[in-house]
C-alpha positions in Angstrom: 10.1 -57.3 -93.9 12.5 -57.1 -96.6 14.0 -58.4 -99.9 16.7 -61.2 -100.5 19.0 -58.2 -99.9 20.2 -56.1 -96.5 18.3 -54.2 -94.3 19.3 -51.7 -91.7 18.0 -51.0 -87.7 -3.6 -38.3 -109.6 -25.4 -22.7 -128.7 -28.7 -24.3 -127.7 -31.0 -23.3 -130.3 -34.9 -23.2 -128.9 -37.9 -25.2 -131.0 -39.6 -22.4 -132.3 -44.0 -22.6 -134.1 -45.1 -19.6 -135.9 -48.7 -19.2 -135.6 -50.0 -16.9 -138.8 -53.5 -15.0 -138.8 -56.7 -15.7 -141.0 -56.4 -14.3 -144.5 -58.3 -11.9 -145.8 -57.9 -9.3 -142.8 -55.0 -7.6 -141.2 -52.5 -9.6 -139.9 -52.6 -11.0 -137.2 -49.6 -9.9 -135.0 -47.3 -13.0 -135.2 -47.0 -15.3 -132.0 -44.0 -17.4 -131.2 -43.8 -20.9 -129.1 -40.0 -21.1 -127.6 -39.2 -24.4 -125.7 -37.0 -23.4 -123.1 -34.6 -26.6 -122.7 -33.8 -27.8 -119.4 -30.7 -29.2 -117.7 -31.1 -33.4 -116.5 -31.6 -33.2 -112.6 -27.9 -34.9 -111.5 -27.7 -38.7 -110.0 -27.5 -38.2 -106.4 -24.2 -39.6 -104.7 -24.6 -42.5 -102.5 -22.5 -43.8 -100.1 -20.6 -46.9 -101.2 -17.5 -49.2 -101.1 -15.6 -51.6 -103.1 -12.8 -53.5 -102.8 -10.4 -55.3 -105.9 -7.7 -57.7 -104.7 -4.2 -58.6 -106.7 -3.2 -62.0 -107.0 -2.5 -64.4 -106.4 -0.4 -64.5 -103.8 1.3 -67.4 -102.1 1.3 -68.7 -97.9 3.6 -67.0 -95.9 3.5 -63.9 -98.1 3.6 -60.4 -97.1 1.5 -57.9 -99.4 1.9 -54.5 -99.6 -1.2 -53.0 -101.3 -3.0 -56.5 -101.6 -6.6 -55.1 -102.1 -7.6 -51.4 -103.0 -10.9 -50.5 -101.4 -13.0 -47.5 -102.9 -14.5 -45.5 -100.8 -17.1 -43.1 -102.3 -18.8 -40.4 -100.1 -20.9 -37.4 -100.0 -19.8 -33.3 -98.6 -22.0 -33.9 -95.8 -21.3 -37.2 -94.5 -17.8 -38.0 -95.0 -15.9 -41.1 -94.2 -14.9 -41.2 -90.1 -12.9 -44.7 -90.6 -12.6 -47.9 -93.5 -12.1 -51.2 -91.9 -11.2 -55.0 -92.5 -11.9 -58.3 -91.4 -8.6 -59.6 -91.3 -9.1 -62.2 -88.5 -8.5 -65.2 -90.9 -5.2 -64.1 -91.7 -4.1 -63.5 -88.2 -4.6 -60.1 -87.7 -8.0 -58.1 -86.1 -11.3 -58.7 -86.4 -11.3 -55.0 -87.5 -8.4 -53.4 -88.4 -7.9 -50.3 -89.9 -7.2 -49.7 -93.6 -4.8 -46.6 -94.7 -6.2 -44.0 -96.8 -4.0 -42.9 -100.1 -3.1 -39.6 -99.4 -1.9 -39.1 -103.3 -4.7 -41.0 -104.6 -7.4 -38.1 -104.9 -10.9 -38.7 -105.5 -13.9 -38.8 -105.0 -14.4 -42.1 -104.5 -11.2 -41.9 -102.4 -8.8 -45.4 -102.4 -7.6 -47.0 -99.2 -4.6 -49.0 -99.3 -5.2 -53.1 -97.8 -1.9 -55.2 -96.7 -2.4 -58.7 -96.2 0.1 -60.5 -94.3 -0.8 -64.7 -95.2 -0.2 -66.9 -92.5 2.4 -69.9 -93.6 0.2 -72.5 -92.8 -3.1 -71.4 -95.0 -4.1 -73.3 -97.5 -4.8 -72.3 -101.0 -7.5 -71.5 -102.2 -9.6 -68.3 -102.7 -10.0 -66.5 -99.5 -13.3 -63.6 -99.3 -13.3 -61.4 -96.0 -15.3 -58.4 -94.9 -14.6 -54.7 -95.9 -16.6 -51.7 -94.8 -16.9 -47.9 -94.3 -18.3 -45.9 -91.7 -19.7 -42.2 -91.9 -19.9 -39.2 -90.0 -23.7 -39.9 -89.6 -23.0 -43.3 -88.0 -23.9 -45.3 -91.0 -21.8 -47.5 -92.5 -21.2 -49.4 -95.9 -20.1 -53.0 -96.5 -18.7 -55.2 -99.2 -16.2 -58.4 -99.5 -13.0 -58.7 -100.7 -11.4 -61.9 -102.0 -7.9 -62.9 -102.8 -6.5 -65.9 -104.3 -3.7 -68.2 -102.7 -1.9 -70.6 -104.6 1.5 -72.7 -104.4 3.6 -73.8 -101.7 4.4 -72.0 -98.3 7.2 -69.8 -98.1 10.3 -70.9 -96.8 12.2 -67.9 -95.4 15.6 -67.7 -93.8 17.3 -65.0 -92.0 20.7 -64.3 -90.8 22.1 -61.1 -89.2 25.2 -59.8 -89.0 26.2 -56.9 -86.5 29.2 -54.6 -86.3 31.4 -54.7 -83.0 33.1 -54.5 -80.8 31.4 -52.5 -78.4 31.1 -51.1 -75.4 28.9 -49.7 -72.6 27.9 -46.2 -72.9 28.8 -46.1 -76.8 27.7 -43.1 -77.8 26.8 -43.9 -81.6 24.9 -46.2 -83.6 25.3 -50.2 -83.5 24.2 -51.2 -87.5 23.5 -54.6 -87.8 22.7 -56.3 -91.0 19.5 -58.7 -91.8 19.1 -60.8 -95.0 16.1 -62.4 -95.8 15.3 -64.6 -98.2 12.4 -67.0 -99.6 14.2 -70.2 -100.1 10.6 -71.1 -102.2 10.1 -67.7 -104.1 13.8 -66.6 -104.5 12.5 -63.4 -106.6 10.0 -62.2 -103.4 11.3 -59.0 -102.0 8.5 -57.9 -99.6 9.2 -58.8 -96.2 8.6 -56.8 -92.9 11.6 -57.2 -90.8 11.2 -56.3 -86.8 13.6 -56.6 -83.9 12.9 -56.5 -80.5 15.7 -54.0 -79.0 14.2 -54.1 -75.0 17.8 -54.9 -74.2 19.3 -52.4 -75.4 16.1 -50.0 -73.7 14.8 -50.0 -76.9 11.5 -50.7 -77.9 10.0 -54.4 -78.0 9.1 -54.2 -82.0 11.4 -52.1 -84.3 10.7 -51.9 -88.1 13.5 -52.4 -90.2 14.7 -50.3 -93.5 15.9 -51.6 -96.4 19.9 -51.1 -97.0 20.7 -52.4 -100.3 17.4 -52.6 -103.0 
């Protein structure tokens, strides 16, 4: 969805001993003890995830970039797919998570949107998050969000351009506006229509028209 406003359809120097002969005969040639120094063996990398959540956020809210996950993974086994538990907000019991193409890593981040139900209550809210690699392994953690304050209250209205007829050959705009009657500020709504009567498609996202 969208805000209160329209929408539209990155020198090592070696210890060195010097070891000198008897006295009181030739000299011993001189022999030298060089410690050669050696480079610390590296850390492995290990598979992992983690997850940090923003907050909080109220019921009813829609939050783009709610939780972060961290994936971190090694050249031979990379990551095949990140997933959520989102089931107690609605959504799937696994549900995919977005990777952040300009993110870079590794570990590599993965982008979380939560939408949160009206009706939940507050309260601090922990669900599963977990990676899967190429080997078939896979690696878990929990992420946890807060809620707090009343439910959103949101109103829309539309407005559509017309007349017009059968057959038009040319776009039809109408006009949505949103707006949290609760949270006046919030501005991150996802608006859909469902334009199967126009031989559309059942869900279509709208765009935002005027930031």
């Amino acid at each position: 969805m969208i805000g209160r406003h329209g929408w539209r359809a990155a020198a090592v120097f070696a210890g060195v001993t010097f070891f000198v002969g008897s006295c009181g005969r030739a000299s011993a040639p001189s022999v030298s003890s060089v410690s050669i120094p050696t480079s610390p063996t590296p850390t492995p990398v290990q598979p992992g995830v983690s997850a940090k959540c923003s907050g909080p956020v109220h019921p009813g809210q829609y939050v783009g970039l709610a939780c972060l996950v961290f994936v971190q993974e090694t050249p031979n086994n990379p990551t095949v797919g990140v997933f959520a538990d989102r089931s107690m907000f609605g959504d799937g019991a696994q549900s995919g998570v977005v990777k952040c193409p300009e993110c870079g890593g590794p570990p590599w981040t993965f982008d979380l949107d939560l939408r949160i139900p009206a009706n939940m209550t507050p309260g601090v809210k922990t669900f599963a998050v977990w990676a899967i690699y190429a080997d078939g392994s896979r690696a878990e953690t929990t992420a946890s969000i807060e809620l707090a304050g009343p439910p959103s209250q949101v109103a829309v209205s539309a407005k559509c351009s017309g007349p017009v007829h059968p057959e038009q050959d040319g776009p039809v705009t109408c006009t949505v506006f949103v707006q949290d009657l609760n949270y006046p500020q919030e501005q991150r709504f996802d608006v859909r229509a469902d334009l199967r009567i126009f031989r559309g498609l059942a869900e279509v996202q709208a765009v935002q028209g005027c930031p």
